[in-house]
N, C-alpha and C positions, 0 to 999 in steps of 0.2 A: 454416224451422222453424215448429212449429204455436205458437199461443199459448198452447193448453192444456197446454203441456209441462210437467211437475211433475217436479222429481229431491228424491226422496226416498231414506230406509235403510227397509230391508223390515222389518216391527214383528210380526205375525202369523204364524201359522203358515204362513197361504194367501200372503200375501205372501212368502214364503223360499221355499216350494213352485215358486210362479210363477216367482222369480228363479233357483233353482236348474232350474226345465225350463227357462227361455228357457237360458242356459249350455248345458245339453246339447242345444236343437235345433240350437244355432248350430255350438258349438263341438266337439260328441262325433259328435251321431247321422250327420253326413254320414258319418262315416269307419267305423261300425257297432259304434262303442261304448256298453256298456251305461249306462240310467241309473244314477246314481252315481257314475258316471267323470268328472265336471264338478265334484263335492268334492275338495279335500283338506286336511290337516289344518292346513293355515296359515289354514283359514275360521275356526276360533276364537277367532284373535286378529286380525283384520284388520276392517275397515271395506266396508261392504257396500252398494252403492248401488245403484235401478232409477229409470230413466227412465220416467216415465207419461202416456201420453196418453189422455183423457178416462176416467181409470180402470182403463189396459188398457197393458200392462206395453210397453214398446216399445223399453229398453235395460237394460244392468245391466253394473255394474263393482266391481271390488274392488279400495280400496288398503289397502297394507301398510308397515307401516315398517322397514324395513331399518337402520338407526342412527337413531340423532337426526336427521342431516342428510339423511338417505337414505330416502325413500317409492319402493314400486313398484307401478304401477298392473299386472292379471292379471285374465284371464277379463272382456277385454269383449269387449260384441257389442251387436248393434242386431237387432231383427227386420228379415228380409228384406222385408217391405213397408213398413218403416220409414226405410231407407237411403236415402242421397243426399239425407236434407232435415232437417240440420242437429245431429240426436239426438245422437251419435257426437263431435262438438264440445261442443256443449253439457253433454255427462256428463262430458266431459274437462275443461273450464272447470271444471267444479265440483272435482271431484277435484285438478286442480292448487291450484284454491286453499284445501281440506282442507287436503291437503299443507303449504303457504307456511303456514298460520295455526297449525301446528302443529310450527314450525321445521324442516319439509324446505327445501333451498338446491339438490335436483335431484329428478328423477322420473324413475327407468328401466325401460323396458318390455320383454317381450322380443315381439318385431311379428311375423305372419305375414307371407310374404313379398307377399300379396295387400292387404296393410295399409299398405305401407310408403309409399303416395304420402298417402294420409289423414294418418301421424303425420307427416310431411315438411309436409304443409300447416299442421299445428299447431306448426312450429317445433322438433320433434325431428329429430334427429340420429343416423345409425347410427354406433354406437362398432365394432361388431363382427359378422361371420356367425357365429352360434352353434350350435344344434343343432337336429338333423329329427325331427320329432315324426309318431310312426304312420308314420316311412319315409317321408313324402311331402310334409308340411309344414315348410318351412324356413322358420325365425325369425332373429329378427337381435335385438341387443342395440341399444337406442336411448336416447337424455339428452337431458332437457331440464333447461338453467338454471332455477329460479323466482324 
């Protein structure tokens, strides 16, 4: 991981813009969905996070609270020339401890199936195979204790 790593919440307009296209390059466009399709209406009330390297957006992650005891992390991703060097941990550090400081006692995610050795390195857990997203992505439900 680089030094310059900064995780911050997107405060601007240009900064939501940015976090909202990295979401849909990562997470919509391969599968040839429109921009827009990487909101939904739980961005409202949820907490909003972008990984930054030297200025230049390199992760983004969204938790949410599900009860008092219950946060769910949704919609992360890391830009693809970002990967394998460290981002993806370190926005999750952060967010897990959002979470704990904000009396969540678990974090559950629901994991692409191409994700699943990443949250297994970070000490999550698959509780469940859940459902196929666009027919072709299979996710799984995963816990982690905080």
């Amino acid at each position: 991981m680089t030094d310059s790593l900064k995780i911050k919440s997107p405060q601007t307009q240009t900064e939501f813009d940015e976090y909202y296209n990295l979401r849909w390059e990562m997470l919509r466009k391969p599968w040839n969905k429109e921009p827009g399709s990487e909101k939904d209406e739980g961005d409202k009330n949820a907490l909003h996070f972008m990984a930054m390297i030297n200025d230049s957006i390199a992760g983004v992650a969204r938790l949410q609270f599900n009860s008092p005891n219950q946060a769910q992390l949704r919609y992360m991703a890391v830009s693809s020339n970002h990967q394998k060097n460290g981002i993806g941990s370190a926005l999750l550090n952060r967010l897990e401890a959002i979470a704990k400081e904000n009396g969540a006692t678990e974090l559950i995610l629901q994991a692409r199936d191409v994700a699943l050795d990443f949250y297994k390195s970070n000490q999550y857990i698959i509780i469940e195979k859940t459902y196929l997203l666009f027919d072709s992505i299979q996710h799984y439900l995963m816990k982690k204790e905080l």
